[in-house]
N, C-alpha and C positions, 0 to 999 in steps of 0.2 A: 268590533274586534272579535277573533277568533278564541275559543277556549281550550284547552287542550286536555284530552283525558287525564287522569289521575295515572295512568302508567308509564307516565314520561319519564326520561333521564330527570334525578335531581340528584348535584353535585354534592347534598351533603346529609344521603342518605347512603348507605352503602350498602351494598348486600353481601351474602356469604361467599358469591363468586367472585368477587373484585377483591375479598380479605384473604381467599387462598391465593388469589393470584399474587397478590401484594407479597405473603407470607414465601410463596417460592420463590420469588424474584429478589427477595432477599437473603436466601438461602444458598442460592445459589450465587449472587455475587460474592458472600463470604468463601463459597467453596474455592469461587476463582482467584479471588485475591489469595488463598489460604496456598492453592497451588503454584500461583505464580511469586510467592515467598519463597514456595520451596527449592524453585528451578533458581531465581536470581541469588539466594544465601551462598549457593558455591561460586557463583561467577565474580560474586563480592569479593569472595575467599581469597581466591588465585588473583583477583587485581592485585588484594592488597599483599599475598605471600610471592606473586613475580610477575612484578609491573612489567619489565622488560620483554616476556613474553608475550605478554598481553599486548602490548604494544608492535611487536614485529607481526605475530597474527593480524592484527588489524591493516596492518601496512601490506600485506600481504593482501588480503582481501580486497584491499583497496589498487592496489596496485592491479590487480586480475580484474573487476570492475571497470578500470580504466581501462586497460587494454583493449578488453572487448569492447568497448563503446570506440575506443578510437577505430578497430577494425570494422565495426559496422561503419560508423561516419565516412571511413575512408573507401569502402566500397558503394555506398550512395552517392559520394563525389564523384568517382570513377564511372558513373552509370552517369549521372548528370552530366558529366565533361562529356560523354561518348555521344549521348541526344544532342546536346549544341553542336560537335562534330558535324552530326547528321545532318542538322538543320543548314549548319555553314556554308555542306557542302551540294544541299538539292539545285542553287540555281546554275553551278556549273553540270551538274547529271541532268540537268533537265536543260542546255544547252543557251541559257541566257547570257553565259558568260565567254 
């Protein structure tokens, strides 16, 4: 068997650069939780003082969302139908028919 130096990873010695790093990475999740409280506390707000609103915006969104994916769908169809056209139409331009 092989022996391995004494400067190897071991899982449960730690050093001073894996305890900063541990120490920012927790710091910094709080800050982002801390801001993204800040940004959802008004959005809370207005659900709960005009649902109504809230709800025709979203239908709104959704509604334009839609659209646009039908308008793409519908011009990838229209490019699809125009290639089988093509295809349908090579054995009579090519005189087979």
């Amino acid at each position: 068997m092989t022996q391995q130096s004494g400067r190897g990873y071991k899982p449960h010695e730690r050093n001073g650069m894996a305890e900063q790093a541990a120490d920012r990475t927790r710091e910094l999740a709080e800050e982002a939780l801390d801001r993204a409280d800040e940004f959802l506390k008004p959005v809370g707000l207005s659900i709960k003082e005009r649902p109504m609103t809230v709800l025709a915006v979203v239908g709104g969104f959704a509604f334009a969302a839609g659209a646009f994916w039908m308008f793409k769908t519908s011009r990838q169809q229209s490019r699809y139908e125009e290639v089988l056209a093509t295809l349908s139409d090579l054995p009579r331009r090519a005189g087979w028919r």
